[in-house]
C-alpha positions in Angstrom: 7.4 10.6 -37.6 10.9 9.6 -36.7 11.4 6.9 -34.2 8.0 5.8 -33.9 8.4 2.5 -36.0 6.1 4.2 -38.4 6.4 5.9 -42.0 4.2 7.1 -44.6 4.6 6.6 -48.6 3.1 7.8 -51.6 0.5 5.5 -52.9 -0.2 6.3 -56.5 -2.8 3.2 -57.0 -5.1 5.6 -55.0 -4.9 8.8 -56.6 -2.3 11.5 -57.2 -0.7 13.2 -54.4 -2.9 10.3 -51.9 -0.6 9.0 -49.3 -0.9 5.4 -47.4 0.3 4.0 -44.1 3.7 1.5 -44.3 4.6 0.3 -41.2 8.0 -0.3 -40.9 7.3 -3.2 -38.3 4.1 -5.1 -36.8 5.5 -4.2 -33.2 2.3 -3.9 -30.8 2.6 -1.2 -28.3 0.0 -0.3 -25.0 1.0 3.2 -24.6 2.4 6.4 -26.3 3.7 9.7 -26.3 2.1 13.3 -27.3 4.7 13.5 -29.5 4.8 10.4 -31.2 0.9 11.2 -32.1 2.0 14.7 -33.4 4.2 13.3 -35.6 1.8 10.6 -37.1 -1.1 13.3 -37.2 1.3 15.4 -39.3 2.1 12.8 -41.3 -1.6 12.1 -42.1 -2.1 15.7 -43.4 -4.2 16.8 -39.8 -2.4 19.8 -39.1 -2.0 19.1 -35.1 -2.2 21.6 -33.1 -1.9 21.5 -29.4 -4.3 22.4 -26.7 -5.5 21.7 -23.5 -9.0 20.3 -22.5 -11.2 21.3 -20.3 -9.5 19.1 -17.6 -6.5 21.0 -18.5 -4.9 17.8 -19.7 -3.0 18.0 -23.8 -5.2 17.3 -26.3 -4.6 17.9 -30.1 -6.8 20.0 -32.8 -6.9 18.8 -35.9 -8.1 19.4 -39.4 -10.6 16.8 -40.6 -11.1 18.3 -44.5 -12.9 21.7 -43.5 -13.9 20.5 -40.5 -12.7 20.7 -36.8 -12.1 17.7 -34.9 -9.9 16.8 -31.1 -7.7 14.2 -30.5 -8.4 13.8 -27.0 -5.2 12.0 -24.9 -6.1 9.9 -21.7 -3.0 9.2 -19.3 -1.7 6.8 -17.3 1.3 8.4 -15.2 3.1 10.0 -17.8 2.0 7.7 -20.9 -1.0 8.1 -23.0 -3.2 5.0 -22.5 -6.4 5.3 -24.5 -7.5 7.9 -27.3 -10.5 10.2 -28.2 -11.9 11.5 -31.1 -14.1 14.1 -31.0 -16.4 16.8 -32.8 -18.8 19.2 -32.5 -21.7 20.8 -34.3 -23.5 23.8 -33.5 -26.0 24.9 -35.7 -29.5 27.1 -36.5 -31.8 24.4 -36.6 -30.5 20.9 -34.6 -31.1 17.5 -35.7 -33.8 15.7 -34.1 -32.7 13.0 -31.9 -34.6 10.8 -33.9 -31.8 11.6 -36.2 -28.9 10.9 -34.5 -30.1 7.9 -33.3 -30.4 6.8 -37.0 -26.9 7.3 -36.7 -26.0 5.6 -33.7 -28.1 2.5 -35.3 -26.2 1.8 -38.6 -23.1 3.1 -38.0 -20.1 1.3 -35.8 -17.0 2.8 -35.1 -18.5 6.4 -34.0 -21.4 7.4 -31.7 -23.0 10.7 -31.9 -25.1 12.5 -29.2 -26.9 16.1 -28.3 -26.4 18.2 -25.8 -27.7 21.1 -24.6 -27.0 23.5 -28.4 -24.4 20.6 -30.0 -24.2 17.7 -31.6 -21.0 15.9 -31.0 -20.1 12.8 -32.8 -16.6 10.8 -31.5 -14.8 7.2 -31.6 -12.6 5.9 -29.1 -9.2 3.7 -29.5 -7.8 1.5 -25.8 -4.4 1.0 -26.4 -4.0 -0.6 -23.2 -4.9 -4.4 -25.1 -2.0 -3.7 -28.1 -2.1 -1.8 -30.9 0.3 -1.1 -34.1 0.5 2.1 -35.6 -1.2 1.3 -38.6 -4.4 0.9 -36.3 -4.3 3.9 -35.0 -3.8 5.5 -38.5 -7.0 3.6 -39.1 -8.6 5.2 -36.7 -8.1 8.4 -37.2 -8.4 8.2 -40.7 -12.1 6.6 -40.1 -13.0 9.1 -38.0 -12.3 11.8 -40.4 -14.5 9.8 -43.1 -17.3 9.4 -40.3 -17.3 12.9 -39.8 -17.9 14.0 -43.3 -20.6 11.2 -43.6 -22.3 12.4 -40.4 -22.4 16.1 -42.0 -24.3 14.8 -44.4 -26.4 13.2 -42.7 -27.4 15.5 -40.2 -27.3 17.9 -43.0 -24.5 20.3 -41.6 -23.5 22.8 -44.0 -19.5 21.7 -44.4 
């Protein structure tokens, strides 16, 4: 995404067609913009869309593989000061909590939870303590691996 101090390059060491982060600098910001995240979560093949929460606040669909996920943006004034990852799972027969908690024990980055008829399973990035942009690509790009892991495991049928 232009003018974000980010950029995106084809990295053929990982597979035809795969695409890795290059930062263009190491420069450590504590906010952003809806826009600036658009642009990066276009450039990591997401497919944003925009939305609105149930808050009414922005918040961005994306494409994780087959799956549906929400970047969920959390403001300060006018600038986006911490991030949310988010999906959701309804299905015939729900995992037990015994289950997710087997989750919630060996995994790091992601908790997942039930209620009421869905699972949910999300991740959360402060920016408010400095990132770069190549940790936020990290984090979105984890989240879509943790969601296709937690499929499995909870034996959604992706």
């Amino acid at each position: 995404a232009a003018g974000v101090g980010m950029s995106f390059a084809a990295d053929e060491a990982a597979g035809p067609g795969r695409v890795s982060f290059v930062a263009d600098d190491a420069a450590v910001f504590t906010s952003t913009t809806l826009d600036e995240l658009k642009g990066m979560c276009t450039d990591l093949g997401l497919k944003p869309k925009e939305e609105r929460d149930t808050d009414n606040d922005p918040s961005l669909s994306l494409e994780l593989g087959n799956l549906k996920g929400a970047l969920l943006l959390y403001h300060n004034d006018e600038r986006i000061t911490s991030l949310g990852l988010q999906s959701n799972f309804k299905m015939d027969v729900m995992p037990t909590l015994d289950r997710i908690n087997e989750w919630n024990v060996a995994k790091r980055f992601s908790r997942a939870y039930l209620v009421k008829e869905k699972v949910t399973i999300e991740e959360d990035l402060d920016l408010q303590g400095g990132v770069t942009w190549k940790s936020v690509a990290r984090f979105l790009t984890t989240f879509q691996k943790s969601v296709a892991d937690f499929t499995k495991h909870i034996d959604y049928p992706a």
